[in-house]
C-alpha positions as CSV (number, residue, x, y, z in Angstrom):
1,X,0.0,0.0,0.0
2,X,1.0,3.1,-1.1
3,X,1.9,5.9,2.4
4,X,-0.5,9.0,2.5
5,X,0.9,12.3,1.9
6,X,0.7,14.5,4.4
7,X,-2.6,16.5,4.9
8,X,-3.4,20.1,3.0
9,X,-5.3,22.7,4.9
10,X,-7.9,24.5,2.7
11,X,-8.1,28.1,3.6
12,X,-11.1,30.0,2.3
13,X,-10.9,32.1,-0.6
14,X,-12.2,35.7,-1.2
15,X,-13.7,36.9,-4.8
16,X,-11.5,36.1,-7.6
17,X,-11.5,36.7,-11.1
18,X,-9.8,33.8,-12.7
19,X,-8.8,32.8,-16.3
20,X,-7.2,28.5,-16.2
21,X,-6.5,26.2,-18.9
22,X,-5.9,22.6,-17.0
23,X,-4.2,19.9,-18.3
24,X,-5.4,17.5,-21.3
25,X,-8.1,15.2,-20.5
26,X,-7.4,11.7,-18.8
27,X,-10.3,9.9,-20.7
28,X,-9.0,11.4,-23.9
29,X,-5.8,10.9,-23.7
30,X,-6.3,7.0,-22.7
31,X,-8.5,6.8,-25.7
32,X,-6.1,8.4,-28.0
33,X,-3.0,6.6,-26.9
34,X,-4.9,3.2,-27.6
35,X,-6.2,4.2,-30.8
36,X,-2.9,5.5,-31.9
37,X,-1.3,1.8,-31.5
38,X,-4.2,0.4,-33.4
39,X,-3.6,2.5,-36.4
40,X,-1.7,1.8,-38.9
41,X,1.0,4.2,-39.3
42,X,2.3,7.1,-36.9
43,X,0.6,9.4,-35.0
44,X,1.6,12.1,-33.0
45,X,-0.7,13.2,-30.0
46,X,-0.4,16.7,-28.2
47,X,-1.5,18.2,-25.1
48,X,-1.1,14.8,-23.4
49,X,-1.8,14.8,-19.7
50,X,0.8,12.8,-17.6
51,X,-0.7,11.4,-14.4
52,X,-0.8,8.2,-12.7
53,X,-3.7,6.6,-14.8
54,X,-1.7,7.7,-18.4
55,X,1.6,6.6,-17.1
56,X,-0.1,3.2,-16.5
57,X,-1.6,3.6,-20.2
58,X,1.4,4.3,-21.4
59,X,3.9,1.5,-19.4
60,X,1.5,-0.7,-20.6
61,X,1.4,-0.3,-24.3
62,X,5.3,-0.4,-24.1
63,X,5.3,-3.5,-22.4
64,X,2.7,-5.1,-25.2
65,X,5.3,-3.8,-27.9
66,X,4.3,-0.4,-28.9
67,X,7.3,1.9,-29.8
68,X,6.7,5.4,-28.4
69,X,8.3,8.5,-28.6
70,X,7.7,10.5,-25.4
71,X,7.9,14.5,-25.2
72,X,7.0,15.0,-21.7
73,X,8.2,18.8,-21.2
74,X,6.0,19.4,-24.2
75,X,3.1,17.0,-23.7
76,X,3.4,15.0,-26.3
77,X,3.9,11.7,-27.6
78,X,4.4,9.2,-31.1
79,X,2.6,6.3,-31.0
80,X,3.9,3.7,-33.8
81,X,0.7,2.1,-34.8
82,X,0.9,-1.6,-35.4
83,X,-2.7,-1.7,-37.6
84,X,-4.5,-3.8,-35.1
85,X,-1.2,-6.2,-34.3
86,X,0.3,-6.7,-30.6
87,X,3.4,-6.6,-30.9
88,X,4.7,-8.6,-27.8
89,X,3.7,-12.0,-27.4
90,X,3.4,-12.3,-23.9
91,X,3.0,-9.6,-21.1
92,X,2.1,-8.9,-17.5
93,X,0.4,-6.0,-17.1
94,X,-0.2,-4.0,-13.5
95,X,-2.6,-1.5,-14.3
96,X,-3.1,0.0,-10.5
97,X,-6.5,1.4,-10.2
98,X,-6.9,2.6,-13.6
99,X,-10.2,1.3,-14.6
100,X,-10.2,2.9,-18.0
101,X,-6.9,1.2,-18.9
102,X,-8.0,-2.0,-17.3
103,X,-11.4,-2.1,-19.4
104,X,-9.7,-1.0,-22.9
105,X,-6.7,-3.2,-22.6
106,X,-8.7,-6.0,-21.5
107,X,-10.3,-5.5,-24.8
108,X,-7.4,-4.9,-27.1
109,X,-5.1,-7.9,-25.5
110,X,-7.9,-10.1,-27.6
111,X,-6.6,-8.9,-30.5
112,X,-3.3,-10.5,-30.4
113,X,-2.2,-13.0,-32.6
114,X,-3.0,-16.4,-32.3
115,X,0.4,-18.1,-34.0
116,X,2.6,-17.9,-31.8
117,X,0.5,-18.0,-28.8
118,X,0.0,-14.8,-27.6
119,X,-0.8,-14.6,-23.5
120,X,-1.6,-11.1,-21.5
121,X,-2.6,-11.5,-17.9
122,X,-4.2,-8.2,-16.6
123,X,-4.0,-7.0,-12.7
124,X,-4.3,-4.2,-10.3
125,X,-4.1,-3.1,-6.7
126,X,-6.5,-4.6,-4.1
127,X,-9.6,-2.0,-5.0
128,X,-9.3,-2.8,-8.6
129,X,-10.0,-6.4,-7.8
130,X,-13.5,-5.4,-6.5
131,X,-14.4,-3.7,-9.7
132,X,-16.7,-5.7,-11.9
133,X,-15.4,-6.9,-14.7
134,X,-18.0,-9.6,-15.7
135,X,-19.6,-8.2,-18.1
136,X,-17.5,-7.2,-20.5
137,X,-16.0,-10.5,-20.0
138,X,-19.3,-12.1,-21.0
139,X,-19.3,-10.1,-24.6
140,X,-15.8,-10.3,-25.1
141,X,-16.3,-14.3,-24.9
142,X,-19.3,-14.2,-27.0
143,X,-16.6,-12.6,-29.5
144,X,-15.0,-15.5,-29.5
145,X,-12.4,-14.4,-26.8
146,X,-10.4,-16.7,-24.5
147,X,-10.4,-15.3,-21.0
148,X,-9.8,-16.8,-17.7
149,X,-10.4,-15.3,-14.7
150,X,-7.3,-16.0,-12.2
151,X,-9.5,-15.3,-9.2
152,X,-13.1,-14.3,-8.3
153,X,-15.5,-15.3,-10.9
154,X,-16.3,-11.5,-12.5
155,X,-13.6,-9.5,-11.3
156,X,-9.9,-9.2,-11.6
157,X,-6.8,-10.4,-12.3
158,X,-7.5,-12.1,-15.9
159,X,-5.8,-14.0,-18.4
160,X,-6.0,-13.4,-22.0
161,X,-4.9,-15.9,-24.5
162,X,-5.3,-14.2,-27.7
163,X,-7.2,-15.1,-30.9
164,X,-7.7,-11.8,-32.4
165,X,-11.9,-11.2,-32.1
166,X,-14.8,-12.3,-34.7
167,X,-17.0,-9.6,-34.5
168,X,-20.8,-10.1,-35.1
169,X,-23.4,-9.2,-33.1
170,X,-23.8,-8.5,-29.0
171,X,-26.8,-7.6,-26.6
172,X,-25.5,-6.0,-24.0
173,X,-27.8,-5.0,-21.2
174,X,-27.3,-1.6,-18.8
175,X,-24.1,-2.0,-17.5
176,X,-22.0,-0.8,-14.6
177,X,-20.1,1.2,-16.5
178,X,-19.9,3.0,-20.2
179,X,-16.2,2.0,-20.0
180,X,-17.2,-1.7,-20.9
181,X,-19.4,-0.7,-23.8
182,X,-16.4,2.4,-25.4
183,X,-13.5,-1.0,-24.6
184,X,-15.9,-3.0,-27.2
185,X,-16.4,0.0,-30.0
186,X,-12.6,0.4,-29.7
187,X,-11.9,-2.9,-30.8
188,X,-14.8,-3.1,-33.4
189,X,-12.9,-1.7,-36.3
190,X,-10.0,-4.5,-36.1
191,X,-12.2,-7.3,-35.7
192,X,-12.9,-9.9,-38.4
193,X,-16.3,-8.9,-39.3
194,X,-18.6,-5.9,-38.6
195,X,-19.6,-5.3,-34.8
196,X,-23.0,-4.5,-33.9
197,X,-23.6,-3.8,-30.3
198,X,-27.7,-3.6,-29.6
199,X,-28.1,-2.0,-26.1
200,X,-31.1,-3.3,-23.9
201,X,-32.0,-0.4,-22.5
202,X,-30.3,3.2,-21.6
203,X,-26.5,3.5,-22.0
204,X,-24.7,4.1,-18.7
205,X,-23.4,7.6,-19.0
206,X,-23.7,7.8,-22.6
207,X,-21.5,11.1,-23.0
208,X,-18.6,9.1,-22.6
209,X,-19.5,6.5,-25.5
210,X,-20.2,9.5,-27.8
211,X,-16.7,11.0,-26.5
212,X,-15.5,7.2,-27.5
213,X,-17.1,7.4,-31.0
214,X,-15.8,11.2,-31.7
215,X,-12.4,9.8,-31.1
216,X,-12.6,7.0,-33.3
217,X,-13.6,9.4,-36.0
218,X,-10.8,11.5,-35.8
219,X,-8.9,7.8,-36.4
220,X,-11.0,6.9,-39.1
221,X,-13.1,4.5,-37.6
222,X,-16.5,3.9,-39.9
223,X,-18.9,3.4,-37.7
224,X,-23.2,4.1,-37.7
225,X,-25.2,4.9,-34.7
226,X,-29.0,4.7,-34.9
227,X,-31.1,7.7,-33.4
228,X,-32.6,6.6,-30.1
229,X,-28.5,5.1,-29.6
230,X,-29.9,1.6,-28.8
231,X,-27.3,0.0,-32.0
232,X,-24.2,1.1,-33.1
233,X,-22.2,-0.9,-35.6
234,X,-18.7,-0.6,-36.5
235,X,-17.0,-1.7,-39.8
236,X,-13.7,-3.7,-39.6
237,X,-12.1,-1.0,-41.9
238,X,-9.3,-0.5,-39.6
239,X,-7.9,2.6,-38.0
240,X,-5.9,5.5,-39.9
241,X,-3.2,7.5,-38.1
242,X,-3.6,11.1,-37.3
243,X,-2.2,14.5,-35.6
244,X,-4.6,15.2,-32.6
245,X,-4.8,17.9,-30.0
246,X,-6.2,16.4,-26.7
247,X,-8.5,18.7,-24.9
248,X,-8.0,20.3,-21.4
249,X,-9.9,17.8,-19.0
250,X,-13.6,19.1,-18.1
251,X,-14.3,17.0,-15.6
252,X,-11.3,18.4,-13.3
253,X,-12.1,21.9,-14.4
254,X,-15.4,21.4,-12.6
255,X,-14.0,21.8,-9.5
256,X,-13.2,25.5,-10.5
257,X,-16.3,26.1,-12.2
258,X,-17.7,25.2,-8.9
259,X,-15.6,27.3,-7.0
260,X,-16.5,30.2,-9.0
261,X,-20.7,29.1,-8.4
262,X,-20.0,28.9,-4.6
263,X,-18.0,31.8,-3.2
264,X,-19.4,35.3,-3.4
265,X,-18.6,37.2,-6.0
266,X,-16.3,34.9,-8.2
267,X,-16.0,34.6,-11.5
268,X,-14.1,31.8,-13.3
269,X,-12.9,31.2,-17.1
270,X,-11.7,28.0,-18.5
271,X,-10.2,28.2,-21.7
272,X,-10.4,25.2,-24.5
273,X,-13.4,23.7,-23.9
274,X,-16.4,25.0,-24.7
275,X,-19.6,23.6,-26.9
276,X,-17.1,22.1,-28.9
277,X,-16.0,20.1,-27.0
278,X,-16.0,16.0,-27.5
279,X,-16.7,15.4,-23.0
280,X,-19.9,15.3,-21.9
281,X,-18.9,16.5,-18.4
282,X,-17.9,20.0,-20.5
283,X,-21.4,20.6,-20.2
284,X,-22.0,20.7,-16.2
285,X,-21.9,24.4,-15.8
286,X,-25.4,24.4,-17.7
287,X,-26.5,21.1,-16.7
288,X,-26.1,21.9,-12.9
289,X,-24.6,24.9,-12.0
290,X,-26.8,27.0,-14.1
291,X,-29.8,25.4,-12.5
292,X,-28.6,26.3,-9.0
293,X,-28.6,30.1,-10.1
294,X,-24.8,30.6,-10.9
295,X,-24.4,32.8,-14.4
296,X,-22.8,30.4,-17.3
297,X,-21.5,31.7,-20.2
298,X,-20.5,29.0,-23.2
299,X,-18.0,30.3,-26.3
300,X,-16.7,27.7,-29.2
301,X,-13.4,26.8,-26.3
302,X,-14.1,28.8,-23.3
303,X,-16.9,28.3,-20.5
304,X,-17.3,31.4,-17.8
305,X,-19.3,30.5,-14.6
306,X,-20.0,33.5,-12.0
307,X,-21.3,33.3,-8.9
308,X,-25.0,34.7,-8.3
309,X,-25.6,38.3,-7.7
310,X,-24.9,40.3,-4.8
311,X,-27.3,39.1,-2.0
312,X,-28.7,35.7,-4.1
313,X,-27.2,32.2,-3.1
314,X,-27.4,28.9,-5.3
315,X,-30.3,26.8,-4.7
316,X,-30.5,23.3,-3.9
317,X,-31.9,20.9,-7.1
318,X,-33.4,17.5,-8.0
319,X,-31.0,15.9,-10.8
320,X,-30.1,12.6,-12.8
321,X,-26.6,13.0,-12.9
322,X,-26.2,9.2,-14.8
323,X,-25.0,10.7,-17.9
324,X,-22.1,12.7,-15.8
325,X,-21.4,10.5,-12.9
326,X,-17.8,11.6,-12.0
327,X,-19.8,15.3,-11.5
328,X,-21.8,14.1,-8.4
329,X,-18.9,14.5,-6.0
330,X,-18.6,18.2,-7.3
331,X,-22.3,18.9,-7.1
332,X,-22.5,17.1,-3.7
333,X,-19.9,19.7,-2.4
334,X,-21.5,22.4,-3.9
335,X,-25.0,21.8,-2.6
336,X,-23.8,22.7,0.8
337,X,-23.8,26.4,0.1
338,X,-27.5,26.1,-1.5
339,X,-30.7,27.4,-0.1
340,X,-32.9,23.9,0.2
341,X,-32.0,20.0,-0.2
342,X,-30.3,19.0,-3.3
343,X,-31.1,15.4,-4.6
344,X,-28.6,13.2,-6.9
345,X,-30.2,10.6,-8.9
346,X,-29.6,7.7,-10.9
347,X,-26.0,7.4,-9.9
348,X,-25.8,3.8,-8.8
349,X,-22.0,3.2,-10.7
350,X,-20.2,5.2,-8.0
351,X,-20.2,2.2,-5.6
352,X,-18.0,0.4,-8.1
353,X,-15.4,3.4,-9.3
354,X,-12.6,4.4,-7.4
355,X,-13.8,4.1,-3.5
356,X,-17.5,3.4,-3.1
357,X,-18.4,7.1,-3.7
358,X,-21.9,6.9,-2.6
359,X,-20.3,5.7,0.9
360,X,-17.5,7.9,1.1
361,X,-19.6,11.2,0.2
362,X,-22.3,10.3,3.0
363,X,-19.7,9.9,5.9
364,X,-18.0,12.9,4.7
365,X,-20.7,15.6,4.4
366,X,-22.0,14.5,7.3
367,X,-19.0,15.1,9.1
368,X,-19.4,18.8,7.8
369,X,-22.7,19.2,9.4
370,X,-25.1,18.1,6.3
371,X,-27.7,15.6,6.9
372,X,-27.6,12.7,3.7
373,X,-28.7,9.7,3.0
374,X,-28.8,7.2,-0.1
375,X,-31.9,5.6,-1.2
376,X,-31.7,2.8,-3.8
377,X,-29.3,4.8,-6.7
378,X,-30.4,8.4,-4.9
379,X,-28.0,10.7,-2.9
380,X,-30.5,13.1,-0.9
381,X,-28.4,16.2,0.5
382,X,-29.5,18.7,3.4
383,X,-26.7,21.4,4.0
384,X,-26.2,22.6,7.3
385,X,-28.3,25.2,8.7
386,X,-27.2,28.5,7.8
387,X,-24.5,27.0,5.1
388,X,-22.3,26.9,9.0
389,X,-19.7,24.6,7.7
390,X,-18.6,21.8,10.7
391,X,-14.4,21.7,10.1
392,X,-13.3,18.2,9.8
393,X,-10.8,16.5,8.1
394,X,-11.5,14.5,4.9
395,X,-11.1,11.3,4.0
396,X,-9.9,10.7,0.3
397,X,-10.4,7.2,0.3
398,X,-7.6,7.2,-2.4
399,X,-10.0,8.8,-4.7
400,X,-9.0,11.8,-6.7
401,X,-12.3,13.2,-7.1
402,X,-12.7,13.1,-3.0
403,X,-10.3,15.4,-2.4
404,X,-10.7,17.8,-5.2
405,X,-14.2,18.0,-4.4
406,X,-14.2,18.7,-1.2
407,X,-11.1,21.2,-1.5
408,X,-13.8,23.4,-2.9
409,X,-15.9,23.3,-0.1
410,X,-12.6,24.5,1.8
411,X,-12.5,27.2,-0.4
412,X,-16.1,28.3,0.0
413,X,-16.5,27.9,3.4
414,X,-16.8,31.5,5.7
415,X,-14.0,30.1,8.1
416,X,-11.2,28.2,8.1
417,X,-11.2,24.4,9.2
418,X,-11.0,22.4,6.1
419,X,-8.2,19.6,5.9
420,X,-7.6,17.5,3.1
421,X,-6.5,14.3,4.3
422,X,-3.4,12.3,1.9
423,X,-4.0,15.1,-1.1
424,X,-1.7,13.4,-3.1
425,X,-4.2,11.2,-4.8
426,X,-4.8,13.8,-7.3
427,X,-2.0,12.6,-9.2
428,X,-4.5,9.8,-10.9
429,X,-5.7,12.7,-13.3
430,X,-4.6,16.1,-12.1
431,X,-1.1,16.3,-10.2
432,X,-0.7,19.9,-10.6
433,X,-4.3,20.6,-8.9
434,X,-3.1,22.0,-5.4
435,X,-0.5,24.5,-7.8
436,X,-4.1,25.5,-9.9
437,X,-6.2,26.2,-6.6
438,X,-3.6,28.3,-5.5
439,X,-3.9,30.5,-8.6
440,X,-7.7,31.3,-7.3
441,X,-6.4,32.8,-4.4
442,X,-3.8,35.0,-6.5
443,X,-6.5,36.0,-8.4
444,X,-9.0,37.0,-5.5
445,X,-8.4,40.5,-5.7
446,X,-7.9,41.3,-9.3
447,X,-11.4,42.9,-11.3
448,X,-9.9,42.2,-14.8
């Protein structure tokens, strides 16, 4: 186990006026970098973001073969695309608690060559092997996969003797998670035949299969999705290197969206995302923030969130959050400086990312005086009375998204008292987050 870092205090922040551009986005950059070693040819990927969960991405593709060409100082990296080919044989891959490299990789290890034997086995750290992994299992078999699981029947560590995969067609029901459904469409164009995946019944935070399928455009994937999104079908044309720009991540620029909704008089920028943008979570500041009464502005690559007006607070809101799940932490935070009880829906996954989140954000606001409790897939949120935040120290749970969240309720909080508790876990997607925050509070008493 890894040892905590030592705990940040969270001092509250005054009005700022703040223009950031965070780092490239973790779920595009793990998309990219796979789909640049499926292509044929080489492709050159900037604005990469380098954290713990695209290191792993990375160490991984080199140990299955893949010849890359890494610019760290200027976020980039070559991928030499093998056109659907592992290159190594064999390989033992430790993929931590990256679920989005475990998911895709378990996917792409199927595609190895058959002659000579090729043989992946797949593992993590304790938490990973209490993820789920079953179902994508199931249609990965029904592909015509081999795949052994080398402990608990459905989860991790797995073995993967590879036979490249048929294609053809797979029901797949609501899953646990969109990552097993964009693992499957990544593969599609490198299978045999066509892949048609029919979906029983609502995707699972369908913004991040569209995300999926805008990337494997830009690659050249060929590919038809039918208007209600319950088919897709992908042709086995194969993947075409490209030049691609990775997006600043929206999901961690959330958290200073949010800060901007939630302390008096602030007013936050983020440059390159905007309604352009290919991540669903690009859109909370109207899906959410908005609603609890901040201002939100949206430009082509920028998004500007201000707080309300002079003597107005947020209000508290009923919401399905399923097609932005990693935005309920931020929301949940937020909602203790609302007027009225704020009610997250429909976000049943979070017990099976990271920590159980569900779990984790209970005990946590209550220790911070709100009143919560979870009913079926529902997180129901009271704030304290009078917003009078309880000072505590938070748990982290070795989840990223705990103690960026709640290091914006440090922030917005009228008095000091907000510890973070073993902040480092922010390098999974966002190392340079504490560095960021503190540019709010150099920016607190500029008007620009």
């Amino acid at each position: 186990m890894p040892v905590a870092s030592d705990p940040i205090a969270i001092q509250p922040v005054g009005p700022f006026r703040a223009s950031i551009t965070p780092p490239g986005s973790k779920s595009l950059t793990n998309r990219a970098l796979l789909l640049a070693a499926l292509a044929e040819g080489r492709s050159t990927l900037g604005g990469v973001l380098f954290s713990d969960d695209t290191r792993i991405m990375l160490d991984a593709l080199a140990k299955l073969g893949f010849a890359l060409d890494i610019d760290e100082a200027g976020c980039t990296v070559a991928v030499a695309g093998r056109g659907g080919d592992i290159p190594a044989r064999s390989a033992d891959l430790h993929l931590g608690n990256a679920g989005t490299a475990y998911r895709f990789l378990t996917a792409a290890c199927c595609l190895g060559a058959p002659a000579p034997a090729s043989v992946y086995t797949l593992d993590g750290v304790p938490r990973m092997r209490q993820r789920p992994i079953g179902q994508l299992v199931d249609a990965l078999r029904d592909l015509k996969a081999d795949i052994e699981y080398l402990g608990d029947e459905g989860f991790p560590p797995l073995r993967v003797r590879a036979a490249g995969l048929a294609g053809g067609r797979l029901h797949m029901p609501p899953t646990l998670s969109s990552q097993y459904i964009s693992a499957l469409l990544q593969v599609g164009p490198c299978c045999r035949e066509a892949l048609t995946i029919h979906c029983d019944g609502p995707v699972t935070s369908r913004p991040y299969v569209e995300m999926t399928l805008g990337m494997m455009h830009h690659f050249g994937a060929v590919f038809a999705v039918n208007g209600p999104f319950t088919a897709i079908r992908v042709e086995p044309t194969g993947y075409t290197a490209c030049d691609h720009a990775i997006e600043p991540d929206a999901s961690n620029a959330s958290y200073f969206l949010a800060a901007a909704a939630a302390v008096p008089g602030a007013k936050c920028t983020v440059h390159g995302l905007g309604f352009k943008s290919l991540q669903g979570d690009a859109w909370f500041a109207d899906y959410v923030l908005e609603k609890m009464g901040a201002a939100v502005i949206y430009e082509p690559d920028a998004i500007t969130v201000m707080a309300p007006p002079e003597g107005e607070r947020l209000k508290g809101i009923d919401i399905d959050l399923n097609p932005m799940p990693d935005m309920a932490q931020t929301l949940a935070c937020v909602a203790l400086f609302a007027a009225g009880d704020t009610v997250i829906r429909n976000v049943g996954n979070l017990r099976v990312k990271e920590t159980d989140r569900l779990a984790a954000l209970q005990t946590e606001l209550t220790k911070l005086g709100a009143k919560v409790r979870i009913e079926g897939d529902d997180l129901f949120i009271t704030p304290p009375n009078g917003n009078r935040i309880t000072p505590a120290a938070i748990d982290t749970y070795d989840d990223h998204r705990m103690a960026m969240s709640f290091a914006v309720v440090g922030l917005a909080a009228p008095a000091p008292g907000i510890t973070i508790n073993d902040p480092a876990c922010v390098n999974k997607t966002f190392p340079e987050f504490f560095s960021y925050l503190h540019r709010l509070r150099a920016e607190q008493n500029s008007r620009g």
